[in-house]
C-alpha positions as CSV (number, residue, x, y, z in Angstrom):
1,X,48.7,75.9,125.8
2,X,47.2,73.5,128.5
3,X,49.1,72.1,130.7
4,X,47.1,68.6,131.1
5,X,47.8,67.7,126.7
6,X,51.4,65.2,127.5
7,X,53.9,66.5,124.9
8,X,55.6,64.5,122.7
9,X,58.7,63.6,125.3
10,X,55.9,63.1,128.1
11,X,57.5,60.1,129.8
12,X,61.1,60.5,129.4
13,X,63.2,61.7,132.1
14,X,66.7,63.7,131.4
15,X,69.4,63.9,134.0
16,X,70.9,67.3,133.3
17,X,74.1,67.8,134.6
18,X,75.6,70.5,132.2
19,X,75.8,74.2,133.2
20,X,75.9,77.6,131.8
21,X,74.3,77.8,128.3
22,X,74.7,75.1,125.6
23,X,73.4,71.8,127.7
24,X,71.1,74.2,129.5
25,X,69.4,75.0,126.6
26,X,69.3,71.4,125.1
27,X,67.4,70.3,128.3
28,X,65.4,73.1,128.5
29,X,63.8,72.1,124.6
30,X,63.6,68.7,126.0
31,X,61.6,70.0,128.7
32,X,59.6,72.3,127.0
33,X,58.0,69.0,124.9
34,X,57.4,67.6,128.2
35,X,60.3,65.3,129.4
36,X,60.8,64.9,133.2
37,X,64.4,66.9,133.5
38,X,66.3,67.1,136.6
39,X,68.5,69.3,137.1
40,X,71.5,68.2,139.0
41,X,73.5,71.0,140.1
42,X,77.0,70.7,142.1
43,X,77.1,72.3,145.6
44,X,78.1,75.6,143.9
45,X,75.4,76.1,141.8
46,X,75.1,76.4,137.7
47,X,77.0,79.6,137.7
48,X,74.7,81.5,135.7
49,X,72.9,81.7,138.7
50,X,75.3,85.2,139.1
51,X,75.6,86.7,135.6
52,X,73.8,89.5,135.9
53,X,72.5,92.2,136.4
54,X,69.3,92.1,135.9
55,X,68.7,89.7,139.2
56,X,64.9,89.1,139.8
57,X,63.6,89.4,143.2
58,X,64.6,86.5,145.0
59,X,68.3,87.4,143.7
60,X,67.8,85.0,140.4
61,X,69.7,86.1,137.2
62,X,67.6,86.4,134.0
63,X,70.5,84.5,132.5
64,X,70.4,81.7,134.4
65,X,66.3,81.6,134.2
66,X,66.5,82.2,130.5
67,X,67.7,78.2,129.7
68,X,66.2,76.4,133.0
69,X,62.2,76.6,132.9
70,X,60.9,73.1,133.3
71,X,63.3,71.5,135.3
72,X,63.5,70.4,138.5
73,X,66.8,71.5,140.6
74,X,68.6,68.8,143.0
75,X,71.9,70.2,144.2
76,X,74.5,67.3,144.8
77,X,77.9,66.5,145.2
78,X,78.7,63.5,143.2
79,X,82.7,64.3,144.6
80,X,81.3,62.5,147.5
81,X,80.4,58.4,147.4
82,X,77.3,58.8,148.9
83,X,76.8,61.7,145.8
84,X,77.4,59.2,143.2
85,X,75.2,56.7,145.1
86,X,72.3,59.4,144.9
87,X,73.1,59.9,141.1
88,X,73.6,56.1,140.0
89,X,70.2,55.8,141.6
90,X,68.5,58.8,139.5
91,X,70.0,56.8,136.6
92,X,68.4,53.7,137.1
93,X,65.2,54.7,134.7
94,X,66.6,57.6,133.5
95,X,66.1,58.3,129.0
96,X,69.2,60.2,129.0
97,X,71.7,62.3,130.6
98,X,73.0,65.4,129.7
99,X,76.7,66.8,130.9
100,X,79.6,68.9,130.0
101,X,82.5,68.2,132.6
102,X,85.7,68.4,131.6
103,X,86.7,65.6,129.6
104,X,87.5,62.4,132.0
105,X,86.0,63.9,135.0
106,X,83.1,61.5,134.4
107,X,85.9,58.5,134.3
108,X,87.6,60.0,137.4
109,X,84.6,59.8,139.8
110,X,84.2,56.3,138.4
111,X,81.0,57.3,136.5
112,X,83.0,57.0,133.0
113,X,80.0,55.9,130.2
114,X,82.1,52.9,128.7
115,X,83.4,52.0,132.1
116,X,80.4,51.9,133.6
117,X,77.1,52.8,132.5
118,X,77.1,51.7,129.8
119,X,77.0,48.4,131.7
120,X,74.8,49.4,134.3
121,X,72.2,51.3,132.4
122,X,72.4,49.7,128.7
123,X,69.4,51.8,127.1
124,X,70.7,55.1,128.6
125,X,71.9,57.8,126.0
126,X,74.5,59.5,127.2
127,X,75.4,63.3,126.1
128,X,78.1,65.4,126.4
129,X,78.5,68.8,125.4
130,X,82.0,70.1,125.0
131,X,84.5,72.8,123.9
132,X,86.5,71.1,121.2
133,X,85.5,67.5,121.5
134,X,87.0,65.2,123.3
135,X,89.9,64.2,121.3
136,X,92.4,65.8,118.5
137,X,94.8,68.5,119.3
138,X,92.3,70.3,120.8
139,X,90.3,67.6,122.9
140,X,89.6,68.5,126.0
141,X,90.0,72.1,126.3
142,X,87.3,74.0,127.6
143,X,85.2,76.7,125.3
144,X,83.2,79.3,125.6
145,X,80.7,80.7,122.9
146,X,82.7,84.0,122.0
147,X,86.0,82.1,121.7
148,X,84.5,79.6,118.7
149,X,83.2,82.5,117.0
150,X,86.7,83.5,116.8
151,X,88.1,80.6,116.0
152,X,85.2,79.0,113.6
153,X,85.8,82.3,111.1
154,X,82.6,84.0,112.5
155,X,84.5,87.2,112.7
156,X,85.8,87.1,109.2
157,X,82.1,87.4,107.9
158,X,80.2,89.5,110.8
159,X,80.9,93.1,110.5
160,X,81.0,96.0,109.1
161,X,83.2,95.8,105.5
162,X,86.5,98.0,106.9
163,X,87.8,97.3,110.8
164,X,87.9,94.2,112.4
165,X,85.2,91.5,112.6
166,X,82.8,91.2,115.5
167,X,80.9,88.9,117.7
168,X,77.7,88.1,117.1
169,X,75.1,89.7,119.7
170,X,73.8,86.3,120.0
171,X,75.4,83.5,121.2
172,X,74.8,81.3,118.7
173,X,77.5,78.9,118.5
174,X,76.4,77.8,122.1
175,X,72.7,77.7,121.1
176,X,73.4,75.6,118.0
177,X,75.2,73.3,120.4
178,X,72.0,72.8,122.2
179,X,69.8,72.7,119.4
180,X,72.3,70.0,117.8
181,X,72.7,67.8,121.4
182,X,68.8,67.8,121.5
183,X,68.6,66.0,117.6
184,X,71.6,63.7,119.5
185,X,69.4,63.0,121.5
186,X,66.2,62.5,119.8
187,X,67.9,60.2,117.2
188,X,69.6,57.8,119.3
189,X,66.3,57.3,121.2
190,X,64.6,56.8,117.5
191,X,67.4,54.1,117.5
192,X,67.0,53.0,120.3
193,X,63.8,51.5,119.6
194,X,65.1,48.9,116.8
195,X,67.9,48.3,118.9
196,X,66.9,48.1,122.5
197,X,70.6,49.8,123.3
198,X,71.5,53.4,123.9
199,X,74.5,55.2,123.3
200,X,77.0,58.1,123.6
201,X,76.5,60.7,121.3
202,X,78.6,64.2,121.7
203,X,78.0,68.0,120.2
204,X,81.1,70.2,120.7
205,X,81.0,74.4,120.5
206,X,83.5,73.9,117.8
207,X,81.9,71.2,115.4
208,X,79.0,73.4,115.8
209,X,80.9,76.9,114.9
210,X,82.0,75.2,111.6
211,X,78.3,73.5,110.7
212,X,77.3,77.1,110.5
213,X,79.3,78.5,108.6
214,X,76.5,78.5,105.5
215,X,77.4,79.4,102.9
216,X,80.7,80.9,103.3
217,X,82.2,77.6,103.3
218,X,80.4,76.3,100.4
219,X,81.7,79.4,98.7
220,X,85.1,79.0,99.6
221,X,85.2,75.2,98.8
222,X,84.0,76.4,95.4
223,X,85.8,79.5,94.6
224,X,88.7,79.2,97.1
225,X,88.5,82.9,97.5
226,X,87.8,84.0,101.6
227,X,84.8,85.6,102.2
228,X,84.4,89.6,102.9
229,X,82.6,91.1,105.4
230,X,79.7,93.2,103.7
231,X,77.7,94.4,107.0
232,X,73.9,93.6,106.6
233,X,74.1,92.9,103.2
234,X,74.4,88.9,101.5
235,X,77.3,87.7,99.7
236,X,75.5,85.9,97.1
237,X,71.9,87.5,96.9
238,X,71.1,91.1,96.3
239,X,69.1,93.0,97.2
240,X,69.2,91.7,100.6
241,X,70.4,94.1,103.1
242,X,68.9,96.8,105.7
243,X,67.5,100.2,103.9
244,X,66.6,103.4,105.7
245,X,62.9,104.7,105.0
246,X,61.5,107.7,106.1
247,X,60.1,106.4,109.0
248,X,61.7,103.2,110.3
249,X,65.2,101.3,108.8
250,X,63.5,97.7,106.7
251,X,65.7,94.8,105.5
252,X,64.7,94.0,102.6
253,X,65.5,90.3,101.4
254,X,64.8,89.3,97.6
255,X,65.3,86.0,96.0
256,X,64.4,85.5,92.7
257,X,63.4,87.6,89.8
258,X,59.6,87.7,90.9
259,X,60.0,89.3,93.8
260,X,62.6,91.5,92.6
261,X,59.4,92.5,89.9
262,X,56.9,93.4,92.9
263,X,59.7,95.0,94.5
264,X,60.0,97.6,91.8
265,X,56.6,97.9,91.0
266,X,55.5,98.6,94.9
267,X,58.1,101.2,94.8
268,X,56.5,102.8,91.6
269,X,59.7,101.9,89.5
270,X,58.9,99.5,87.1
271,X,62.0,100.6,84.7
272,X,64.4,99.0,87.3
273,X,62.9,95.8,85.8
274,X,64.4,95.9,82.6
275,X,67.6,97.3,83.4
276,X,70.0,95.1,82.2
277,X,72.4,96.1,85.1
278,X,69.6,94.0,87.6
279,X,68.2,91.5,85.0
280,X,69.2,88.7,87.4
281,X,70.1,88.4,90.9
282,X,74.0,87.7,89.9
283,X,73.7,90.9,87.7
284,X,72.2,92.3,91.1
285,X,75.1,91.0,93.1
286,X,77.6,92.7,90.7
287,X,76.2,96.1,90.6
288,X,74.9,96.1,94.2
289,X,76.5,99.4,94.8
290,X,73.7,100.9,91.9
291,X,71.2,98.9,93.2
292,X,71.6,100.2,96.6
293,X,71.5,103.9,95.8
294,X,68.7,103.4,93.6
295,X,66.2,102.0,96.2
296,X,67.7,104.1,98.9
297,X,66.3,107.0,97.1
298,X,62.8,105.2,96.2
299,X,62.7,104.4,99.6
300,X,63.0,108.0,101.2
301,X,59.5,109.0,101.0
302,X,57.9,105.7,102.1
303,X,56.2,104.6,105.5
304,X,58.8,101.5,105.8
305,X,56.6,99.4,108.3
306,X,53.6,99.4,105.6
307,X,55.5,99.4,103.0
308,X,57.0,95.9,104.7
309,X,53.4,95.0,104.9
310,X,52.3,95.5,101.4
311,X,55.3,93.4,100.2
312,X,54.8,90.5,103.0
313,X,51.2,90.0,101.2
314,X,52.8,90.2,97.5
315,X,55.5,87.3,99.1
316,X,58.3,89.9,99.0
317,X,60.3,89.2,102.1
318,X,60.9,92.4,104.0
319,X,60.3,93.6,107.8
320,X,60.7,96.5,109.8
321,X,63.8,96.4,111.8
322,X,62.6,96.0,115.2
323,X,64.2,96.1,119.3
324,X,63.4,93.8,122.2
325,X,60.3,95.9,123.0
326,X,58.5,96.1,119.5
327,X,59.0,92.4,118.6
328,X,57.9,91.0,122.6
329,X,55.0,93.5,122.1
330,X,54.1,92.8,118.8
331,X,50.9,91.3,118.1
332,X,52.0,88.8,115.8
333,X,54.6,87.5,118.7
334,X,51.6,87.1,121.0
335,X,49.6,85.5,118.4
336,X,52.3,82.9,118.2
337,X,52.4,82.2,122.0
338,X,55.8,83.5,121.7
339,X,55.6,85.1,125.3
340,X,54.8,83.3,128.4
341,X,54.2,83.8,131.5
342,X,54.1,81.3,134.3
343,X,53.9,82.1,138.3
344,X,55.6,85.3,137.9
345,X,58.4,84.3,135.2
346,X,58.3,85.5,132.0
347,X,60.2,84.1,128.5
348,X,60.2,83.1,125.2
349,X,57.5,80.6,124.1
350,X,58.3,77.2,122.2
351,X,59.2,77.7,119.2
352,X,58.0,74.1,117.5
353,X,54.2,73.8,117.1
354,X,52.1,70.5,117.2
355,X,48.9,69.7,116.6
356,X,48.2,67.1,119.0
357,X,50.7,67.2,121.4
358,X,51.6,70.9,122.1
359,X,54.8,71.5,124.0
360,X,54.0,73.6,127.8
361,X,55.7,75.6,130.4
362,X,54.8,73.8,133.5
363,X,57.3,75.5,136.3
364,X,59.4,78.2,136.0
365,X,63.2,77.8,136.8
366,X,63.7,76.5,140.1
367,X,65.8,77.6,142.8
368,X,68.7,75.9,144.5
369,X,68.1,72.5,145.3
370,X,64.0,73.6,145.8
371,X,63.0,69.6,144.3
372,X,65.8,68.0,146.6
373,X,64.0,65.9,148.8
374,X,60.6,65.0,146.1
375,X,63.6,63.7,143.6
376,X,65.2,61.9,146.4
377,X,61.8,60.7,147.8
378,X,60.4,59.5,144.2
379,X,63.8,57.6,143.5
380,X,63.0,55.6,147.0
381,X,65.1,57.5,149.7
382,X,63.4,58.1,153.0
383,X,63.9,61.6,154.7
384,X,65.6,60.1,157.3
385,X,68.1,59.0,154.5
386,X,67.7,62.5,153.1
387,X,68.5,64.6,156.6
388,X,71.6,62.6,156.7
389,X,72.7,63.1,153.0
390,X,72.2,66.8,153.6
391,X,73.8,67.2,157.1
392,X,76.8,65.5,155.4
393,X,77.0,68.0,152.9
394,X,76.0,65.9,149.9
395,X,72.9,67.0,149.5
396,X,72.4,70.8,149.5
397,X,69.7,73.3,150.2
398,X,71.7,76.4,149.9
399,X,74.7,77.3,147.7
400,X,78.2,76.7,148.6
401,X,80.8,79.5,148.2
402,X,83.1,79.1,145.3
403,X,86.5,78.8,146.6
């Protein structure tokens, strides 16, 4: 992964305004493929910067450095006039710009997009990340991950079959916010090139919570029934759930006839085959109960990691269920680049290969307000200009206190 190959955003620069997880991560993947992202942070820092433990030595929280790799941190306070000075001047050549105040703060600071810069900057793209959109009976409001789950019907189809739902471990619905802000963004800069004009484009938490909700929705919209909560198991494919062995629990995840055929035949039970009971995976799905027991008890006796091994090279989908330490450690995952390390911090790798224009982890997340005065000088300020901006409190080079 060499640092000197421009990725594929290599040019573009993102102002990134948004805190906590779901912009954060956006402008972190826009980073990763080599845009120029500057962090803008208020004069009380992303607060992320205190969810932990675990705190690294310098008193960062992993949380906070887990979404801000490849960025550059400028701590302002665009409250002040001088502060919005500062930013419309960051703007000026700026590809895009990423935030997820609460809706109309923008418009209060007179920095509103249709107000102003939209006319001021006319090829900028403009992103905001919200709760619940901006308007509706819910416009406005602010959300967090765990809340959407709630409210998108995540709970109604994670967990166990008897007791209440439960949050998924990951937080996914702010994730697939990112994930959906940074194809926002990619397209309207696609567009952007026929057009010559950029635009506002918007990814809410809840939008995002009810996107996901494959395929429980299309089942609903078909059979009007609500879906159940079956634990690890699929509602529409079988078998397709996690299995103890008798030395590691495997998930086991079978599609189609064929691989339901190797299945059986890896497990030296070829009679399963022709049992009309599992003849086809909706027969499967209705006698999943059987089906269970009868691979539980083929499965007793078998070594479940090479028995996941065997089927992975007969294109039967099945895995060992792993923790954090066997899948960072395993040597697939360093194979794939999928750990990096980079002046002391360690994370996740990219996830989206190129061939030509690999994606790189050039700095590791920054401290408060560490690229302060290069942003400000590169954008034309001199450091007298500079010493006064940060002796008047606009600029910052250490945290403010949270009232």
């Amino acid at each position: 992964m060499s640092e000197t190959v421009p990725g594929p955003l290599s040019g573009w620069k993102i102002i990134d305004m948004s805190r906590v997880l779901g912009g954060p991560y956006c402008t972190q993947l826009l980073g990763d493929l080599g845009a120029d992202v500057i962090k803008i942070e208020p004069p009380q820092g992303d607060e992320t910067r205190d969810w932990g433990p675990p705190f690294d030595d310098a008193g960062e929280a992993a949380y906070f450095m887990g979404v801000n790799r490849n960025k550059k941190s400028v701590a302002l306070d665009i409250r002040a006039p001088e502060g919005r000075e500062v930013l419309l001047r960051l703007l000026a050549d700026a590809d895009a710009l990423v935030e997820n105040f609460k809706t109309g703060s923008l418009e209060k600071w007179g920095l509103g997009y249709d107000d102003v810069l939209k006319e001021k900057f006319p090829r900028l793209i403009h992103c905001r990340v919200t709760g619940f959109g901006g308007d509706g009976p819910l416009g406005g409001y602010p959300g967090y991950d765990a809340v959407l789950q709630a409210m998108c019907g995540w709970f109604t189809v994670n967990g166990p079959p008897e007791g209440s739902g439960v949050r998924i471990g990951i937080p996914l619905v702010d994730i697939g916010t990112g994930l959906f802000a940074a194809n926002a963004i990619l397209a309207a800069g696609l567009e952007r090139e026929k057009s010559g004009q950029g635009q506002s484009v918007e990814a809410s938490l809840f939008d995002t919570g009810i996107a996901f909700q494959h395929p429980h929705a299309p089942n609903w919209f078909l059979s009007g029934r609500p879906p159940v909560r079956v634990g690890n198991a699929h509602t529409n494919i079988a078998p397709y759930d996690a299995f103890p062995s008798k030395t590691v629990d495997i998930y086991l995840s079978v599609g189609n006839n064929g691989q339901f055929g190797r299945l059986c035949t890896a497990l030296g039970a070829p009679e399963l085959i022709d049992d009309p009971r599992f003849a086809s995976n909706a027969e499967r799905v209705q006698n999943k109960p059987a089906l269970r027991e009868a691979l539980v008890g083929l499965l007793a006796d078998k070594d479940g990691e090479a028995l996941c091994l065997d089927l992975l090279k007969q294109g039967v989908p099945a895995g060992p269920i792993l923790g954090m330490e066997g899948i960072l450690n395993h040597p697939h995952t360093k194979h794939r680049k999928m750990v990096i390390e980079k002046d002391g911090y360690r994370g996740v790798g990219i996830p989206i290969k190129f061939s030509r224009t690999p994606g790189t982890i050039r700095k590791r997340p920054p401290m408060f307000g560490e690229d302060d005065r290069d942003v400000l000088r590169a954008a034309g300020f001199d450091d007298g200009e500079i010493d006064r901006f940060v002796a008047a409190g606009v600029v910052l080079e250490q945290r403010r206190k949270a009232k």
